[in-house]
Each structure stands twice: as structure tokens, then as C-alpha cells.
C-alpha positions in Angstrom: -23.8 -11.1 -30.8 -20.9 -11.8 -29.2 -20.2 -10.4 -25.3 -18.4 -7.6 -24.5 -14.7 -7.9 -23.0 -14.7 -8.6 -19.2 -13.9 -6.2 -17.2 -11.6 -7.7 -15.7 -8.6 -5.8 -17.1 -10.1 -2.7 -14.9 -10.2 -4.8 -12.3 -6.9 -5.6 -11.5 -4.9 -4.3 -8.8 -2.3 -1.9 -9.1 0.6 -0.8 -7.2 3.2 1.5 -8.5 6.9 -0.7 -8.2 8.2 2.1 -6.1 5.4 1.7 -3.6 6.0 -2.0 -2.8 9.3 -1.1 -2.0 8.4 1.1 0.4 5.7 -0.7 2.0 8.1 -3.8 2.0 11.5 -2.0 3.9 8.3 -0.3 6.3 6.9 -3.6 7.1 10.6 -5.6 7.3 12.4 -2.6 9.7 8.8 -1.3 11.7 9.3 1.9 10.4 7.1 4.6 9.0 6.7 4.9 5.0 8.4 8.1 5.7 11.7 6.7 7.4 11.6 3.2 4.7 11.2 6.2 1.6 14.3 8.1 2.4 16.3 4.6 3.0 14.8 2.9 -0.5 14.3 6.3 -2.6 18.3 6.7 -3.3 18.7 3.1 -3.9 15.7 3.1 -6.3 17.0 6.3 -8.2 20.0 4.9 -9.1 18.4 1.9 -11.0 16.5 4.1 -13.3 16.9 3.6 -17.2 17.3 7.4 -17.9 18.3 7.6 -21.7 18.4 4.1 -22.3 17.3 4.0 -25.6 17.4 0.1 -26.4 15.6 -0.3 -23.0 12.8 2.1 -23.9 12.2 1.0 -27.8 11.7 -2.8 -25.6 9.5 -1.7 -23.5 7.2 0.3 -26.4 7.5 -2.7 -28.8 6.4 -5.0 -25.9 3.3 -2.8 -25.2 2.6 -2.8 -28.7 2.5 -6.6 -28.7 0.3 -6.7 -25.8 -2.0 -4.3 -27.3 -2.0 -6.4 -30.6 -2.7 -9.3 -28.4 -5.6 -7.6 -27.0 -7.0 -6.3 -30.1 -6.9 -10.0 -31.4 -8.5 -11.6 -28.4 -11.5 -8.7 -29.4 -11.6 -9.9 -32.6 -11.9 -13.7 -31.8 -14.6 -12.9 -29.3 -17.0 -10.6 -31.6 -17.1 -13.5 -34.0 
């Protein structure tokens, strides 16, 4: 019988983009996630994809190739 997936995938570490950016203007100026939010929120705003449809039918296509990738990898390892 072939072993189960690692767990790794649940594993990994997460941090939402929006977050590092914050830290990262905190850490750089000494400030307070507070202070570094309202200097980086604006700026972050206006780089968001709303109603981009060619970005967003990437993005699903590209996360259905990774879940195909996965599902393969699954296969290879229960036989």
C-alpha cells in the first residue's frame, strides 16, 4: 500500500501579501502596524485587479493546473 501524502502541504507557512507589506514598511520606518497600514493600505488598493477578467480566468486556470498536478502526484504515489 502506498503512503499517504505528506503533510507537508498543511505545513507550510502562510502570510497574507498584504501582511508582509505591512510588517515590512513597520520594520523599515520603526513604526506601529497601525501607522505602516494607513501609509501601505492606499498604495495597495490601487494595485487591485478588480474586474480584470483575463487576470482572473489566469489565475483559475493556473489553480486548476496545480490541482491537476496534485491529483497526479496522488496517483503516482498510490501505485
Amino acid at each position: 500500500m502506498a503512503e499517504p501524502m505528506s503533510d507537508k502541504y498543511y505545513e507550510e507557512k502562510f502570510e497574507f501579501p498584504l501582511w508582509k507589506l505591512i510588517k515590512r514598511r513597520a520594520e523599515e520606518k520603526d513604526i506601529s502596524y497601525i501607522e505602516a497600514s494607513e501609509e501601505v493600505i492606499p498604495e495597495y488598493a490601487r494595485n487591485i485587479r478588480y474586474r480584470d477578467t483575463k487576470f482572473e480566468e489566469a489565475a483559475v486556470q493556473e489553480g486548476a493546473k496545480e490541482i491537476a498536478e496534485w491529483a497526479e502526484r496522488g496517483r503516482k504515489e498510490m501505485t
